[in-house]
N, C-alpha and C positions, 0 to 999 in steps of 0.2 A: 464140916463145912466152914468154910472162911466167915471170921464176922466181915462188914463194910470197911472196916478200916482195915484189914489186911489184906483186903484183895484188891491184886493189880488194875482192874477193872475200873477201881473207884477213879472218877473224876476229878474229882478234888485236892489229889496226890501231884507233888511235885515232883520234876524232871528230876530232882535230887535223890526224894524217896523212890521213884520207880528202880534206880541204878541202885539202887542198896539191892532192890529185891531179886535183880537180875541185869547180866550184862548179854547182849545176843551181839555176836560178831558172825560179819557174813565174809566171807574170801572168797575173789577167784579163783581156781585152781586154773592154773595154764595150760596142763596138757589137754588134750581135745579127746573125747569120748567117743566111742560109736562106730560099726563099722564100715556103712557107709554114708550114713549121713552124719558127719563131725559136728560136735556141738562140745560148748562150753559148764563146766557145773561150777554151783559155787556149794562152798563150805560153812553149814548154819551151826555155829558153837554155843550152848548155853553156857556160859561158865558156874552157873549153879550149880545146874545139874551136870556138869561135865560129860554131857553125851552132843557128835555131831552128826547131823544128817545134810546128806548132800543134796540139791539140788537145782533144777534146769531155769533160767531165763522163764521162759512159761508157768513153770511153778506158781511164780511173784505175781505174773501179771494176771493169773486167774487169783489168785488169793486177792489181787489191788482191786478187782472186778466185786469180788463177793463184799471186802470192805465198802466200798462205794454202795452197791445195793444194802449194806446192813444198815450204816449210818450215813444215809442220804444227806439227811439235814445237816452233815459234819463236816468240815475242811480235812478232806483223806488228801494227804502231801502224793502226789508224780512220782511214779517210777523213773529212775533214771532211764535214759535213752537204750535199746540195744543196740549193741554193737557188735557188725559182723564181718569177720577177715574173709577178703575175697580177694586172691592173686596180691597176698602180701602187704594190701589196705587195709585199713578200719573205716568199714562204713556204717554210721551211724544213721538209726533211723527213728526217728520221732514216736513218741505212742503217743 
């Protein structure tokens, strides 16, 4: 088990240290999924651990749900907006 001071978890830890311990990049991937309902995935990279899993718009927004009900009392930062191509637009919809 992690002591306090190596686990990411700790509070106290700066934006500095956190990026030492791990970097998480997320990517669109642009081709469209599915075969008949089209949908978008993006690309979750740990560069630690050098493994990526992919995943859907919805994924985020129930994971941003469950943050908000863990740490109520917390400033959990907004999902960026969805955005959905319909006859060659992007329409963007508020959460």
């Amino acid at each position: 088990m992690q002591s306090v001071q190596e686990s990411p978890l700790n509070l106290s830890l700066t934006l500095a240290e956190l990026l030492k311990k791990d970097t998480i990049k997320v990517e669109l991937i642009p081709e469209k999924k599915g075969l008949f309902l089209k949908h978008v995935e993006y690309q979750v990279t740990s560069e630690r651990f050098t493994v990526s899993v992919y995943r859907r718009y919805n994924d985020f927004d129930i994971f941003h749900e469950l943050l908000l009900q863990r740490y109520a009392y917390r400033v959990v930062p907004a999902l960026p907006p969805k955005r959905v191509l319909k006859g060659g637009k992007a329409l963007i919809y508020s959460l």
